[in-house]
N, C-alpha and C positions, 0 to 999 in steps of 0.2 A: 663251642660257640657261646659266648656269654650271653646272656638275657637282657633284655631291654626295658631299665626300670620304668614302672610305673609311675603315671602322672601324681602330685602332688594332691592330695585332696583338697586343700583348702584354696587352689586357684579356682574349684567347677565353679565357685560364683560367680566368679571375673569372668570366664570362660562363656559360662550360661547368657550375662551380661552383653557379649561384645557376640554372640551369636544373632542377637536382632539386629547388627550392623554390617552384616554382612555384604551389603549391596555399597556401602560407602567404604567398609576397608578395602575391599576388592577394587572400587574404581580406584582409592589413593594409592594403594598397589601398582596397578596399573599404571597412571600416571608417571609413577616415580621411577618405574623401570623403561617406560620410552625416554624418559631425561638421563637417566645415567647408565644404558646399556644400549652399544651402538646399533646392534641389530634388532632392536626391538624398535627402534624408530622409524614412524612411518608405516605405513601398511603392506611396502611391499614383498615380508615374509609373511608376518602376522597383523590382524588386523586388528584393531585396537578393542572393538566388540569380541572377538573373540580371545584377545589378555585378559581384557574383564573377565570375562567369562570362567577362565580357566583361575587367576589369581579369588574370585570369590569363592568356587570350588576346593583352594588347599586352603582358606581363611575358614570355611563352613566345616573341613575337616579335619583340622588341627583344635580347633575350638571344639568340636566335640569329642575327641578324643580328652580331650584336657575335661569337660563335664563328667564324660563315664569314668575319668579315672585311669585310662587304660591306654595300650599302643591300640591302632587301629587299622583299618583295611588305606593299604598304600596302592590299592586299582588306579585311581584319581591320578596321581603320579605318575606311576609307573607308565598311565597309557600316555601322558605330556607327554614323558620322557621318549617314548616308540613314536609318536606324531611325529617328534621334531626331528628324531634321528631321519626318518622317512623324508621331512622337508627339505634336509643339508644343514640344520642346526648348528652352527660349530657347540662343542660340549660344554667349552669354556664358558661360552656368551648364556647357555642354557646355565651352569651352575652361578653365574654372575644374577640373573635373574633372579634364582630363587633367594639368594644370599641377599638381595638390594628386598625382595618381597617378606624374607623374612624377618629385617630390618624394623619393617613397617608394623606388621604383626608385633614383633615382640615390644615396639615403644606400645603401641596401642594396652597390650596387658600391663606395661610396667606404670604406664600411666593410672589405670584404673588401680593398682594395687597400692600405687600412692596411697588413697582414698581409701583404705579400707585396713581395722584395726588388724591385728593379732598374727600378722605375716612374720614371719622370721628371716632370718640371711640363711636358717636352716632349706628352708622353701623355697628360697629364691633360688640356692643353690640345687637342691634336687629337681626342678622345674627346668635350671640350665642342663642339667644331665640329662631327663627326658629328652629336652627340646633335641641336643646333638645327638642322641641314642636314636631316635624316634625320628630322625629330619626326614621331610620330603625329596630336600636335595639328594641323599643317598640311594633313595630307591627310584627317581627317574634317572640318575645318571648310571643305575644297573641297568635299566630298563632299556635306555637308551643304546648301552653298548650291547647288549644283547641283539637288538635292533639292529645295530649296525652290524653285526656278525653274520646277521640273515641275510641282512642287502647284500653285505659282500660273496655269502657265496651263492647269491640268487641271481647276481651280476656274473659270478664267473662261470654258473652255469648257463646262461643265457649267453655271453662271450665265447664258450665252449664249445655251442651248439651252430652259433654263428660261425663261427671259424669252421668247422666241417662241413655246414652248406657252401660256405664260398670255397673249398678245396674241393667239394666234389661234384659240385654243378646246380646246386640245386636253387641257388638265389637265378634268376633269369628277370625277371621285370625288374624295369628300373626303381618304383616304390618299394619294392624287396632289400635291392641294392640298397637305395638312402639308410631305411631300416637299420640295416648292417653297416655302413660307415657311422651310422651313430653310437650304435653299439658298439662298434670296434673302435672310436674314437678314429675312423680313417676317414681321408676324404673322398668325395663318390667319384671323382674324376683324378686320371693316374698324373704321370705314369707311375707305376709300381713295379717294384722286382719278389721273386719270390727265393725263397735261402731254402736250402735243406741240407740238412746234416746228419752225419749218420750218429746213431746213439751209440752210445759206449756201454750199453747193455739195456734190459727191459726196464721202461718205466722209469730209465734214467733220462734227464735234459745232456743233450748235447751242448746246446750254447747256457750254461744257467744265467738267470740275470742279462741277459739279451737285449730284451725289450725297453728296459730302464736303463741300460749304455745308450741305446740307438732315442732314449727318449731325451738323453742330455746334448745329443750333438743335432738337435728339433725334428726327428725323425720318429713317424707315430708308426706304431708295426704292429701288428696280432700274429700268435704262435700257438702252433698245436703240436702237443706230444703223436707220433704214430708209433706203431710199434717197432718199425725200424728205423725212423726218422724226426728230425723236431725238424720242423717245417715252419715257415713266416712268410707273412706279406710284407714288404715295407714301404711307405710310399717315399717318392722318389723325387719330390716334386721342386726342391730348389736348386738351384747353380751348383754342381759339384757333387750331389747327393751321391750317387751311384759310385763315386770313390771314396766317398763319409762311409757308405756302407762295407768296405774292404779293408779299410781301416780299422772299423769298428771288431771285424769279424779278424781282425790276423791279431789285434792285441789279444782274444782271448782264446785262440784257437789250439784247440788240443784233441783236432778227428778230423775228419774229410767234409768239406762242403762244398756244395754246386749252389751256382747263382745261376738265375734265369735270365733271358735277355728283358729290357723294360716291355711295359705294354699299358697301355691305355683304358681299357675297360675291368673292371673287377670280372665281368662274366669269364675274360681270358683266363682267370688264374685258374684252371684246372690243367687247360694245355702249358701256363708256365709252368707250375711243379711237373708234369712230363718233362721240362726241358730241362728242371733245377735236377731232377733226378737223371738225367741222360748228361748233365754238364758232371754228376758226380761221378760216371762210370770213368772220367778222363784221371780221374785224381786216384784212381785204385791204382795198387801196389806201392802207395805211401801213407806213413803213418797218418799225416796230415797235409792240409794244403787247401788251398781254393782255386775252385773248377769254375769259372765263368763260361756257360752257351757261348760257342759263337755265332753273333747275329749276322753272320754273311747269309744269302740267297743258299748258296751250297750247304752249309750246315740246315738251314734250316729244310732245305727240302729231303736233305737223311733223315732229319726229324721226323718230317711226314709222314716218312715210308719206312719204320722202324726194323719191319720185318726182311727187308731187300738191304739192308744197311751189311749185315756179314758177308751177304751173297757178294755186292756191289764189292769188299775187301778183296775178298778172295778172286776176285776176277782180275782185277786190275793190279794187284800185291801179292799175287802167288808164289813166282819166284821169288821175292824179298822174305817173304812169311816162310819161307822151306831151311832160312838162311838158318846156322847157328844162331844164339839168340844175341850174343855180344854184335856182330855182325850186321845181324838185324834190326838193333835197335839203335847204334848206329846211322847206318844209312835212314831209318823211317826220321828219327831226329835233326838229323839233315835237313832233309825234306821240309820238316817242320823251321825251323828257321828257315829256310831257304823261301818260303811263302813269306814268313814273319819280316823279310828283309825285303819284300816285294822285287825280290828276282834278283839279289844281287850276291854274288857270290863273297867278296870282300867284306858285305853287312853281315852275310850269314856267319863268316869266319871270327868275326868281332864275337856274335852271340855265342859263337862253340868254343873262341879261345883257342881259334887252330890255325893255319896259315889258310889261305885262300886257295891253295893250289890243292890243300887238303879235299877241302870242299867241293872241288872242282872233279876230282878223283871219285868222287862218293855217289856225285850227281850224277857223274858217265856212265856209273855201274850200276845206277839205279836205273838209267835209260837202258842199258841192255837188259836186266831183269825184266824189266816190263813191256821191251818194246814198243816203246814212247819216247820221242823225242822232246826237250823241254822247251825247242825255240815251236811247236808245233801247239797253238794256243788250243784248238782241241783236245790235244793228248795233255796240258797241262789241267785244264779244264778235269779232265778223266782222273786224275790223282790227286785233284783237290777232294772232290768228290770223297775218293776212295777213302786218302786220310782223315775224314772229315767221321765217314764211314767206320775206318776202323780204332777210332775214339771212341764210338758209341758201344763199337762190340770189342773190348782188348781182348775178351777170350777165345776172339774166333781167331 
């Protein structure tokens, strides 16, 4: 690390000189960086008593460093530099300032040194190497990123900590809530979906880069690592969103994820990740894919009642569940389109890519399996249930 030459000695007079004027370079200081530095205009970051203030302070301590001779204590600086970071300073406008402030200073010295014998271009020139060796600009703009290095991870621990009270119930008043849509950058009112994905090992992100996808197509979201899940909120709130979110998630999809159904209050989102996690158990036994809740009445009140969900299978899907498994999964798929075509055998045949008569064959042997007719709206009633049911449990 090279050394920081010292000041020239035969500036301390000049120096000495232009330290009783401290109260006047600092106002022209001042001055000249509201005219030529945009954010310095006006009072609405900085106030103009406190420019002064701060430009008379690096005028008093540049000047005396240049008196004793020596580098000196860059505190002064360094703390500009962490205020502004603190305020939203952009870096740039901050080093534009000190550059336009020490503009002013150095005419002021070059001016007195007009006036006065036995300076050399020797001096001039070691005085310029000080001045860049020694600048205040360098050490508030360390100061400053350093600054901003805090914020940021004082932000993402506080974003952190938010994110696990709204996953696990612990935000409940609604000034809690505001709280936490500021912090998350969400808004307090939804709808919202929740995503969860399974990780591809410990401490790894499922979706990397998630949240800055879903921030380019105006979608604000917050994510939290679990340990077996990356987990998100996302609000949901314009024309279309909820298929902006499917999108988002099938370009980069390389694991299993469940979508929750929408919902309106942030306090729900602990029952929707229940739901994000129970839409995932639909997506096992493939590598990938997205599991979306379904928001029918029957899905959701399997939800309800988690623990009567394999019972409810097993009652109603015995003999299907005893079948071979080719057999079985067969007719259960059936089934499934067979709902998905809202009762028509010709639609469901389209989805399977089989003749209708196929279909038809599948559905009568599902009726003797179960004994349930399917023109019988209760007994259809009974195996939406069931299928809805044995989504939730595939290993019963």
């Amino acid at each position: 690390m090279s050394r920081t030459p010292d000041a020239p000695a035969e500036i301390a007079p000049i120096a000495a000189s232009l330290l009783t004027r401290t109260e006047e370079l600092g106002a022209r200081m001042a001055r000249r960086i509201r005219s030529q530095v945009t954010y310095y205009r006006g009072d609405e970051h900085v106030s103009f008593e406190e420019l002064t203030a701060s430009c008379r302070r690096n005028c008093e301590q540049v000047l005396q460093q240049l008196v004793d001779g020596r580098g000196g204590d860059m505190a002064p600086a360094q703390e500009t530099g962490r205020e502004r970071a603190r305020q939203g300073t952009p870096l740039a406008e901050l080093l534009h300032a000190y550059r336009v402030g020490s503009e002013v200073l150095w005419s002021a010295i070059a001016a007195e040194a007009r006036s006065t014998e036995g300076l050399t271009t020797e001096t001039i020139m070691s005085l310029a190497a000080w001045w860049v060796n020694g600048g205040l600009a360098a050490s508030a703009s360390d100061a400053y990123r350093e600054e901003v290095s805090e914020l940021v991870l004082q932000r993402e621990r506080e974003r952190s900590a938010m994110v696990e009270a709204l996953f696990t119930g612990l935000l409940t008043d609604r000034t809690t809530l505001w709280e936490a849509g500021d912090v998350l950058g969400l808004p307090t009112g939804g709808p919202y979906v929740v995503v969860a994905a399974e990780v591809p090992g410990p401490g790894r992100e499922a979706l990397p880069g998630i949240e800055a996808r879903l921030r380019t197509e105006r979608l604000r979201s917050a994510w939290r690592l679990l340990p077996d899940l990356h987990v998100g909120v996302v609000a949901v709130q314009h024309p279309g969103a909820d298929e902006t979110v499917l999108h988002v998630l099938e370009r980069s999809l390389a694991v299993r994820v469940g979508v929750s159904p929408s919902y309106r209050d942030l306090r729900e989102t602990p029952r929707a990740l229940r739901l994000a996690r129970l839409a995932l158990t639909g997506a096992r036994g493939r590598p990938t894919g997205i599991a979306r809740f379904d928001n029918s009445p029957a899905a959701l009140l399997v939800a309800a009642a988690p623990d009567e969900a394999g019972r409810i299978a097993r009652a109603v899907l015995d003999g299907v569940l005893r079948l071979p498994a080719g057999e079985r999964d067969r007719l259960l798929e059936t089934l499934e389109c067979w709902f998905a075509a809202a009762g028509s055998a010709a639609a469901a045949a389209q989805l399977l890519y089989c003749h209708r008569n196929t279909v038809r064959y599948r559905l009568h042997r599902l009726e003797e399996l179960t004994g349930r007719s399917l023109r019988d709206p209760r007994a259809v009633a009974d195996l939406a249930v069931a299928l809805h049911a044995l989504r939730l449990t595939p290993g019963e």
